[in-house]
N, C-alpha and C positions, 0 to 999 in steps of 0.2 A: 380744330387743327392741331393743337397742341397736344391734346389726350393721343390723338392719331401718330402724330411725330415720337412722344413718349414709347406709347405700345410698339412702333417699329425700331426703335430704338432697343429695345427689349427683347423681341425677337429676334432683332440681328445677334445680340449676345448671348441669345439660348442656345447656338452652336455648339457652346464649351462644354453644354452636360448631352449627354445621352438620355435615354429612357431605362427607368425601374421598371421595370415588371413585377406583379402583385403574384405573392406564394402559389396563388390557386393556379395562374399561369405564366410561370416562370421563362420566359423565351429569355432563351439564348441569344445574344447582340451584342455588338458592337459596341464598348461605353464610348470612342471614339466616333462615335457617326457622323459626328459634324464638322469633323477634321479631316474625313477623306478625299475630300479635294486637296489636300497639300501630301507632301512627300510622306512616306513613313515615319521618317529619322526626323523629319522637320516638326511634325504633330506631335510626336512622345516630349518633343523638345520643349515646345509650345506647353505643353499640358503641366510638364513637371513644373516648368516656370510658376505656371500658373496655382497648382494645389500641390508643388509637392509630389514623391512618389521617387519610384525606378524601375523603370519600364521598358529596361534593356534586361535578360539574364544576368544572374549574378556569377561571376566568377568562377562559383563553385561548380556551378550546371556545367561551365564551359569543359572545366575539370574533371569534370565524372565524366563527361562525353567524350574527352579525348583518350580517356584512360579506357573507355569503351572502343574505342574505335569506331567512331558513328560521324568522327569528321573526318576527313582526309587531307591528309596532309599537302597534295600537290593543291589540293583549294586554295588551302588560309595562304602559303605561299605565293600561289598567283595573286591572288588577292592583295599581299602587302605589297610585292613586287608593282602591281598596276598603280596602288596608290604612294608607293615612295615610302615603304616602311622598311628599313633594314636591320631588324628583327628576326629571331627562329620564332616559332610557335612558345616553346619553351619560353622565352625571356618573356614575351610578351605578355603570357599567362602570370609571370612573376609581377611585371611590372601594373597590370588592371588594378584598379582601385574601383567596386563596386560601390562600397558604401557611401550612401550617400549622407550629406550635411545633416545633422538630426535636424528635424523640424519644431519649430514649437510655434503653435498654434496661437495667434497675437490676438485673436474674440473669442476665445474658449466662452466666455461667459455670456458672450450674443449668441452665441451656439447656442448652450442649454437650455438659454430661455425661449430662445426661436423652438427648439424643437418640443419643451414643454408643450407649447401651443398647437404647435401640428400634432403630436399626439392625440392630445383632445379632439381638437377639428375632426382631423382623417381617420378616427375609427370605422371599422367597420362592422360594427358588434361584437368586440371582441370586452368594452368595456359593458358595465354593469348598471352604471349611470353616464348617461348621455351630456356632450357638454351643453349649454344649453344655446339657444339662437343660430344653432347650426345651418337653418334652412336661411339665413340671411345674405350669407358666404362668410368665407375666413376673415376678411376683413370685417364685414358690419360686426359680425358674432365676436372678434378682438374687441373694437374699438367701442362695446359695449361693457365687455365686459373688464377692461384691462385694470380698470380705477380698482377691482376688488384682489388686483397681485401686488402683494403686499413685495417684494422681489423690486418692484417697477416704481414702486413709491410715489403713485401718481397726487399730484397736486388736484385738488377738487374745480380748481377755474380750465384744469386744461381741455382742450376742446381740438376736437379731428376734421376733418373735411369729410366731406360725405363718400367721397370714392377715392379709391387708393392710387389713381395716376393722381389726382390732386397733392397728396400728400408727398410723392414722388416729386412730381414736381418743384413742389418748393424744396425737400430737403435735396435736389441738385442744379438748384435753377445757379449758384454761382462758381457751378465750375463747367469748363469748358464742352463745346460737344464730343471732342475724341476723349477727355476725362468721363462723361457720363457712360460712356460706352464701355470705358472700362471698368467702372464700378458697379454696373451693372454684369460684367462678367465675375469680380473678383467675387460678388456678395451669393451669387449662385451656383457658382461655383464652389461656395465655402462651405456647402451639403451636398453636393450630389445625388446622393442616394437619397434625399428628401425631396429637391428638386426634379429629380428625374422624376419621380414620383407624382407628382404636381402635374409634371409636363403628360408624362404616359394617361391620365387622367382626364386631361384638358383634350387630349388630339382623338383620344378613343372615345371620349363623352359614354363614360361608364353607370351604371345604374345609379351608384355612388354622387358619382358629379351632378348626375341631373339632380338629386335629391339635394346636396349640399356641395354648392361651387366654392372651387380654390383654384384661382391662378397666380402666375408666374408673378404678374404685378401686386396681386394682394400681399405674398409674400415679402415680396422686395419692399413696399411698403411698410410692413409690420419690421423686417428686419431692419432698415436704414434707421426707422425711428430711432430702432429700441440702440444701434448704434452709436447715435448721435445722442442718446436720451442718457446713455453711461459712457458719454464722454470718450468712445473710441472717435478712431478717425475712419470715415467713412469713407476717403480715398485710399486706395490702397499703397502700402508704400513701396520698396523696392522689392523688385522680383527675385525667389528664389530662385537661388545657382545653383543648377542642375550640370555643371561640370562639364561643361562642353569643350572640352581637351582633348589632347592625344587618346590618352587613357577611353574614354568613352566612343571614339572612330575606333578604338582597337573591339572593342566591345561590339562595335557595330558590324564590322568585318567580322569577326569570329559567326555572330549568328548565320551574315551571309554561305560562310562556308561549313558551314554547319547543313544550311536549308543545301544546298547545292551537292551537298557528298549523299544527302537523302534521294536530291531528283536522282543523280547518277546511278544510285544504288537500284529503284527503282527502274529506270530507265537501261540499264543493261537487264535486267530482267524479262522485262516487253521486250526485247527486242531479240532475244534469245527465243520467245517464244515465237514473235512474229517470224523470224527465218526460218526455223526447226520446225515449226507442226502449221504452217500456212492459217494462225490465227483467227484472224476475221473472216473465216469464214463459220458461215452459224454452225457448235455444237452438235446440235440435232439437226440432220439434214430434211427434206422436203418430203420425202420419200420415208422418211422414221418419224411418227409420231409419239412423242413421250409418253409415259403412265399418265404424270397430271406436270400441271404447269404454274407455278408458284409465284406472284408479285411481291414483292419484300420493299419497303422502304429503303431510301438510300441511305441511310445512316448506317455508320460505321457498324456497329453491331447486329448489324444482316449480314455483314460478310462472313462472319463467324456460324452461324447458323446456315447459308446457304451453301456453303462448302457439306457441312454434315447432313444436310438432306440431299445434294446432289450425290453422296458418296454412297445412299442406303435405296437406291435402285435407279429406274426411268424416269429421273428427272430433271425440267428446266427452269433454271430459277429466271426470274428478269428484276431489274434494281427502279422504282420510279418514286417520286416524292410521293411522300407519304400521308398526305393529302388527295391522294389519287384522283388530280385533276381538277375537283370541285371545289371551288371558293364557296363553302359555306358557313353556316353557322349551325350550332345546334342546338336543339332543346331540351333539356334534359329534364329526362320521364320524370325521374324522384323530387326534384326540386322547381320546376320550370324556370332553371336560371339558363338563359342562354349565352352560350361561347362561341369564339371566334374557333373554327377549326378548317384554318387555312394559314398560310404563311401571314405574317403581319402587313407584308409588304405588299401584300394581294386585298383590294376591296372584295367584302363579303356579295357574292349575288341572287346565293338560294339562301333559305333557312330550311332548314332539315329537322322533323319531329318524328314522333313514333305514335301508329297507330296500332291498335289490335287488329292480330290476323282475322283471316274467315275461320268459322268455329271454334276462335279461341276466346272468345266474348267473356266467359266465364270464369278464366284463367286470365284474363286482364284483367276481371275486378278482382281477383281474387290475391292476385298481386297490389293492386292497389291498395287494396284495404293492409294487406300487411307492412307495406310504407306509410301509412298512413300510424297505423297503432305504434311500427319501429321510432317515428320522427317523434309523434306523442311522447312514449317512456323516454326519448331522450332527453325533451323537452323538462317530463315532469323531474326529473334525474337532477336536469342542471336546474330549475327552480329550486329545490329541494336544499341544495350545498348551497348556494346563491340568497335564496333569504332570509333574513335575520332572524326572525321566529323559529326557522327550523334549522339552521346550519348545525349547531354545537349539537344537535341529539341525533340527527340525519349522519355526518362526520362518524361518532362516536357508535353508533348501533350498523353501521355499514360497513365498516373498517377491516371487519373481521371477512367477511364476502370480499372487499379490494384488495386486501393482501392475498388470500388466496388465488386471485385475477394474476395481480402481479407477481408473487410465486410463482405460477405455472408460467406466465410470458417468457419468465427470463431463464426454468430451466427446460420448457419443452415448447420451444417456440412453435419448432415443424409440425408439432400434433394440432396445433391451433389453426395450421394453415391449412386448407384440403381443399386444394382444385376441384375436386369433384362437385363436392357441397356449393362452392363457387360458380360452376357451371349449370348446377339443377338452380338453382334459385337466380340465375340472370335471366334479366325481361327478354332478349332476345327470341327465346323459345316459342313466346306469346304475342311480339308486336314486333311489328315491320317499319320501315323506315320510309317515309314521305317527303318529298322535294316539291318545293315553290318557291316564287319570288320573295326574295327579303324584304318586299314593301306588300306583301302582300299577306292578311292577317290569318285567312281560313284554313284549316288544314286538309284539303282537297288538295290532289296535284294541278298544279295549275302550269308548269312550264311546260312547252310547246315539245312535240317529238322532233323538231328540227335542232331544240336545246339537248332534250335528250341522248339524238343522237351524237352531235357535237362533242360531247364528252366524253362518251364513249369509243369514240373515232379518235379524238386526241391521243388517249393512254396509247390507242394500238400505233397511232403513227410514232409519237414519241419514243416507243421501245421498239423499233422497228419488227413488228410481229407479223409472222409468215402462216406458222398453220395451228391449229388450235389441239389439244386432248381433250378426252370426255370430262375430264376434270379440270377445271382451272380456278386457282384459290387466287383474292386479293388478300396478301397479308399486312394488316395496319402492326405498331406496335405498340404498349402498354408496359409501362412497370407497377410495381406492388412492392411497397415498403412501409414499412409500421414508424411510428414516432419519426418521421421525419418532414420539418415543414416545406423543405425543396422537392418535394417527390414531384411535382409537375416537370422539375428540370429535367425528370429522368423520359418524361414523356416526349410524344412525336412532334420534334419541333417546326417542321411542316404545317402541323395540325396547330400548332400558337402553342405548345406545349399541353395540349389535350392527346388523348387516347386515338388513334387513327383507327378505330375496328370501327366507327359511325360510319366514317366514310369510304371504310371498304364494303361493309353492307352497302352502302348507298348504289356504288359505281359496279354490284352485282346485281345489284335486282333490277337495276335498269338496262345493262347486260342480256340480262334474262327476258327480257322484255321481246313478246315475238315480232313485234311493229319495230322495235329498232335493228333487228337483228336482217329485217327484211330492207331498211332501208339502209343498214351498211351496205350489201350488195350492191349498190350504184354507184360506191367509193373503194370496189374492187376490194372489201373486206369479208369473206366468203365463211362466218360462222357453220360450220357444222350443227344439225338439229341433234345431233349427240352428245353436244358440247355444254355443259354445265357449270354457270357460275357462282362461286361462294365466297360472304366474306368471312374472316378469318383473325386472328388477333394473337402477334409474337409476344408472348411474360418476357422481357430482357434480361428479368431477372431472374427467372426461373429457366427460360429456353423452349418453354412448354407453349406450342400452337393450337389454341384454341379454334375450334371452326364450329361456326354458324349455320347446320345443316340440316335444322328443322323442316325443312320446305324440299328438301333432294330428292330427287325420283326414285323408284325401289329396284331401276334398272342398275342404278350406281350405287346402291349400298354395299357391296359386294367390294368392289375398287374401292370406294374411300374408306373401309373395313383395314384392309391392305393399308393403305396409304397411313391412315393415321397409326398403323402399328408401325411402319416405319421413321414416322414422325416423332413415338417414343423413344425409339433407339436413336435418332436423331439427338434428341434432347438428353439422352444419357450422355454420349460422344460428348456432345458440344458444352454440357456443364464441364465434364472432365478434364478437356481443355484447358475453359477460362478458369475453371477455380484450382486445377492442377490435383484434382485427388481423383484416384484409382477407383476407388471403393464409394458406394454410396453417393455418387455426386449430386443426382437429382435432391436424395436428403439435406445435404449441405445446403445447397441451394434454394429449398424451401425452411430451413432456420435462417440463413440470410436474409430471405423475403419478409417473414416476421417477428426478428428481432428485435425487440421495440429498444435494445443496445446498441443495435448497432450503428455506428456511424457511417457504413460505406456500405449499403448493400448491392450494391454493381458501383464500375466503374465510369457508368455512363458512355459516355463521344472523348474520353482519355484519351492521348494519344493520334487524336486525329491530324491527318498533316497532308494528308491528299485527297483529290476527286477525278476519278475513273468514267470518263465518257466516251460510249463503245459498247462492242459485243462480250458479250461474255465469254465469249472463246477464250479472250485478250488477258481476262485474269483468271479463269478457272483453275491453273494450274496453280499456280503461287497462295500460297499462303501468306497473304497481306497483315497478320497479326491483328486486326479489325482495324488498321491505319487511314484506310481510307474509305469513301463514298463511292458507291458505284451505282452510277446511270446508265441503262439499257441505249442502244442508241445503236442506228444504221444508217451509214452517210447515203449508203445506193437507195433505198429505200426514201428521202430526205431531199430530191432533187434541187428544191425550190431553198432548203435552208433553213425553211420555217420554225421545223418540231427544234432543232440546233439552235435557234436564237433564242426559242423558248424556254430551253434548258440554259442558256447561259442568263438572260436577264432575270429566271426565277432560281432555280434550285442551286446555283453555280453563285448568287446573293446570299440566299441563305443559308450555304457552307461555309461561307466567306465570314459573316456574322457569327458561325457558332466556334468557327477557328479562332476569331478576334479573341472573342469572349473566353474561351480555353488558353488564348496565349496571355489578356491580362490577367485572368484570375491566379495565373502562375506565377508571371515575376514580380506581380506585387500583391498577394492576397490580401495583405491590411487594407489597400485602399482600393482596392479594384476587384476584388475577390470577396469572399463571401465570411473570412477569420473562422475561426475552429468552431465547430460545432458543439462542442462541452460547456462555450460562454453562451452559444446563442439565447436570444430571447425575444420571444414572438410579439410584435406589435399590432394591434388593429386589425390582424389574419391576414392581414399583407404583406409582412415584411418581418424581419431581425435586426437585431443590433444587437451587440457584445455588450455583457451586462446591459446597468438600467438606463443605457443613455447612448448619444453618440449619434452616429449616422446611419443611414438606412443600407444594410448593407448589399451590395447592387450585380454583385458575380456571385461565383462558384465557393461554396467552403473548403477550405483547406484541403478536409482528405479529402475531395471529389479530383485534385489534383497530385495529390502529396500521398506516397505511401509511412511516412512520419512527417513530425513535423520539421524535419533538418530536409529528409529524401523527397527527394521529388521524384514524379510518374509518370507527368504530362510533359514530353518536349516539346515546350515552345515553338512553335515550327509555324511561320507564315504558312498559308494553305497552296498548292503544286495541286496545278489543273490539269490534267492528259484529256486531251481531246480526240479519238479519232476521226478524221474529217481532214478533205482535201483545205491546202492553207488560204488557198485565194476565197474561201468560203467563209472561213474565220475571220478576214481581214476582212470581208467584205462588212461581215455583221459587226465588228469593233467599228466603221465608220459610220455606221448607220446608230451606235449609241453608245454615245462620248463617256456615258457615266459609266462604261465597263472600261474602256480605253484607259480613262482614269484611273481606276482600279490600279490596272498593271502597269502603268508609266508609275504610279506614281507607289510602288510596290508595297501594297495592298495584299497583290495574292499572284502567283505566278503561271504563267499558262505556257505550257509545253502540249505540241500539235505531233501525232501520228500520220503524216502526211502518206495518205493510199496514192496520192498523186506522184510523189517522189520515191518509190518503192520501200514505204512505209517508215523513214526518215523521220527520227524524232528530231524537232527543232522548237529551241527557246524563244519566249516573245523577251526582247530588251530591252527599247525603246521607241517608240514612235513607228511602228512598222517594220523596225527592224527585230531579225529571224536570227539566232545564229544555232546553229548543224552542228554536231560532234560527227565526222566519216574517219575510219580507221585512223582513228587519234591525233585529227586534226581540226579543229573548229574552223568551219565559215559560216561568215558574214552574211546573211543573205534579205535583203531588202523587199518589204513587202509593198503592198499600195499606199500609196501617201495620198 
């Protein structure tokens, strides 16, 4: 009973951290997850207390924003005026005092030693010798081996308890229960990015874990000791002042009117279209059929690319998570390491592997066997520099071949890089993609066509989809960048930060399937036998649409002939854009992809600060600058509510998360962000930290936000949700789940409704069911179900 009360003790204070995500899949979230039951203002407040930090914009942001004109002035006005500030903008900006208390860190040296330890432990081959006892877990593997850290000065009589709530135990059995509560918060808190780490570990029961366990209590154990063993104090002492003053509400209004001169901005825009061109109604009418018909991920950086493919003929794009539906996992050909490629917040239910096509027998081994000899020379490569017999002469006689390597990298990156070559040598060509149960080991398809069709029926109600072309592409997205350990960040965060082109194969070949296609028919889903489906894969970094279209009928070569030639002019367009040059864009943009210099090879989800749920009629016109998410979506189509709730309790979560995640990595990148990428230094293949020590570091690197390191790129911007959908519909699904209600009470993320019921009336959610309306420059009040 006592081990039980400890462990729940322990998990109530695992609140305070969030989850790390390991390099290979970097998800974007909330470091904040455990605070979202409490108010915004209240949690940063809580947190700073707690480790430190500032987690409001600083000053200067406020200041380059005003001098941009990106707030407006009658905002922060109303703003002071409501809460009793008799202040201009001006004085106020003079009188902010950003900077916060310097911090100095009172266990630096339980630090170092703590993390010395998890180094060792939580390798994942990245070291050379293995620490030893590792299969014991972190604790037995320490407390065996601790007497030989010459650091820890152990006495030969001293003696451990067998389990780490034991040792817990005693070193808190004499202070009080709300004291152990908080020392258990203070001492986990005092890494985050190690702990999260630990935590992400323990909840995902990683390959890793199951071979060599470490949790939250081993830890806590080894650190309290090593505490109490160098004579710190292991209660924490007074909490740092995080300034909770005039100054810091001024701070806090400013963002509010900041985010609000955005919705506005935004929000006259919609609404100029809804009047003027009768919007919501579908693009392509009933009676017009498109050339092809293109699924894009809702990430920010499909708006970019679906504006230039709709501009370069007959085409309809549609926006859907980029996951396309399927909670699975995948297996991956070259290495059989299986990933989550579904949102995190989604249980995995298929595992998806690849088999050889029909009459490709011979081209699957033939590919195999060349991953098989690739994996070999790299293997024998890293033995070679790695063992001591042959390092100094291996070094010395190869040096001359790796400078040449590295030569050419750094002055002709783009020659190194060649889609084409990339496209002949992907397995795709040769193996197809296979769905079954996650608890089920064979690779035969084993789920049912009532699952099958299931899936497939979702995507079409979710986008509310009317009539099909002979062409219709799922596109997942992918990036491609050299020398960088974050490159997963830049992948489908939908996907767990994996490549979405699996599971757009997936959810075409099942598509294509003529038993499913016969039994959408009875769910009034009416595929055309003309109609063909492909998956497809956006480079973000490049802009270049890769499609999978080995298998296409020779009736359609002719249109996707077509199609993809407009797809290259697409990609010329849309590099020119984002990268802003005239001349050669696509070139630019494949030296970017393989610059093993470079530190920013895309911008990623920068910038993100809204999500668009609705027809695409609603943004086709506007140029969104890639600011926001766009979700397909059709309320008439939607009767019941359902696809609408689905989109808010999944994809409308995890925009919500990758916004968090973009707004701390900015106002505090030291602690919450990912610090510059020129100190990083790669730990275990999981993780970085700044130089040779330190914490795990748990966000975004600098420039993935910062265009210097003084300028910033990314405006902090809580996430601004447009829904179109009648309101009593949104209300209804906020009562039916508290934990979105949450959300926006307690401002999280803000939701603005395109009400078709109200003659398309955008209105704010504020409080507790309360709506409030802007009509010809008057705000009202207007109350929803309670």
């Amino acid at each position: 009973m006592k081990r039980d009360h400890i462990l729940q003790k322990i998990d109530s204070a695992s609140h305070v951290i969030g989850k790390t995500w390991p390099l290979y899949a970097f998800v974007t979230s909330n470091p904040l997850t455990g605070y979202e039951n409490r108010h915004f203002k209240q949690a940063i407040s809580e947190v700073e207390q707690l480790v430190g930090g500032q987690l409001l914009p600083q000053v200067s942001t406020f200041i380059n924003a005003w001098e941009q004109e990106e707030i407006d002035r009658l905002e922060i006005d109303a703003l002071f005026k409501k809460n009793g500030i008799g202040l201009s903008p001006e004085e106020s900006l003079a009188q902010m005092q950003t900077s916060s208390p310097e911090f100095k860190n009172p266990s630096h040296e339980v630090d170092r030693l703590v993390i010395k330890w998890l180094m060792a432990f939580m390798d994942e081959g990245l070291a050379e010798w293995s620490m030893p006892n590792k299969e014991k877990g972190f604790y037995k593997a320490w407390k065996t081996l601790a007497k030989y850290d010459q650091e820890l000065n152990l006495k030969s009589s001293v003696a451990f308890p067998d389990e780490s709530v034991e040792l817990i135990s005693d070193l808190v059995s004499d202070f009080s229960e709300a004291d152990q509560i908080k020392i258990f918060e203070y001492h986990l808190s005092a890494l985050p990015g190690w702990t999260g780490y630990i935590k992400n570990r323990a909840e995902t029961n990683s390959e890793w874990q199951k071979k060599f366990k470490i949790s939250l209590e081993d830890y806590l154990a080894v650190r309290l000791w090593m505490t109490k063993h160098l004579n710190f104090e292991i209660r924490p002492g007074k909490a740092i002042e995080n300034g909770e003053s005039k100054e810091r509400n001024l701070q806090y209004l400013w963002l509010k009117a900041w985010e609000k001169s955005w919705q506005n901005k935004l929000s006259k825009e919609l609404d100029q279209i809804l009047k003027i061109s009768e919007a919501t109604r579908p693009s392509v009418s009933a009676s017009e059929t498109p050339d092809a018909q293109l699924v894009f991920c809702i990430d920010t950086r499909s708006e970019l690319i679906r504006r230039h493919v709709e501009s370069k003929g007959n085409y309809e794009t549609f926006g859907y998570a980029g996951f396309f539906g399927i909670a699975m996992d995948y297996e991956n050909l070259s290495d059989g390491i299986i990933k989550k490629s579904c949102p995190p917040i989604v249980a995995s239910s298929y595992k998806v592997s690849e088999e050889p096509k029909k009459e490709k027998h011979l081209e699957a081994a033939q590919y195999h066997k060349r991953q098989e000899k690739e994996k070999f020379t790299h293997y024998f490569l890293k033995r070679m520099k790695h063992m001591l017999p042959s390092a100094f002469g291996y070094v010395e006689g190869s040096g001359f071949f790796y400078g040449i390597s590295l030569f050419l990298r750094t002055v002709l990156p783009e020659k190194l890089y060649n889609p084409r070559q990339v496209e002949k040598r992907s397995f795709e060509r040769y193996f197809s993609p296979h769905i079954h149960s996650v608890s089920d080991t064979s690779s035969s398809d084993q789920i049912s066509l009532e699952e099958k069709t299931a899936i497939v029926k979702s995507a079409f109600d979710l986008m509310g989809w009317k009539n099909f072309s002979p062409l219709v592409l799922f596109v997942g997205h992918g990036s491609h960048s050299a020398n960088n350990p974050f490159g997963s960040s830049l992948d489908c965060g939908a996907c767990a930060a994996s490549p979405g082109r699996h599971n757009a194969r997936m959810l075409a070949k099942l598509a294509n399937l003529p038993e499913v296609k016969r039994a959408l028919k009875e769910h009034d889903i009416l595929i055309p036998d003309s109609t063909f489906f492909m998956g497809a894969e956006h480079n973000t970094t490049t802009d270049e649409i890769l499609i999978f279209d080995s298998e296409l009928p020779e009736t359609h070569k002719a249109q996707l002939a077509n199609l993809k030639a407009n797809l290259h002019q697409a990609q010329g367009s849309a590099t020119t854009e984002r990268l802003g040059k005239s001349e050669d864009s696509i070139k630019a943009a494949h030296i970017k992809t393989n610059d093993w210099s470079e530190t920013r090879p895309e911008w990623g989800l920068a910038k993100n600060a809204g999500f668009i749920v609705g027809p695409r009629s609603l943004s086709k016109s506007i140029n969104l600058q890639g600011n926001c998410f766009l979700h397909s979506y059709d309320w008439e189509m939607d009767s019941e509510g359902k696809a609408l709730e689905g989109i808010m309790q999944g994809p409308m979560v995890v925009t919500q998360w990758i916004n968090n995640h973009y707004y701390f990595s900015s106002v505090d990148n030291d602690n919450y962000g990912g610090g510059s990428k020129i100190t990083h230094n790669v730990t275990g293949r999981f993780g970085v930290m700044q130089g040779n020590g330190g914490d795990l570091k748990r966000g975004l690197p600098l420039q993935s936000v910062n265009e210097t390191d003084q300028k910033a790129y990314h405006q902090p911007l809580r996430l601004s949700v447009y829904i179109h959908a009648p309101l009593e519909r949104i209300n209804g699904i906020l009562q039916k789940n508290a934990n979105l209600k949450s959300l926006l009470d307690n401002e999280w993320i803000y939701l603005l409704v395109i009400d078709p019921g109200d003659s398309n009336t955008i209105k704010r959610y504020e409080q507790n069911f309360t709506w409030k309306a802007t009509e010809k420059g008057v705000e009202k009040k207007l109350v929803g179900m309670q």
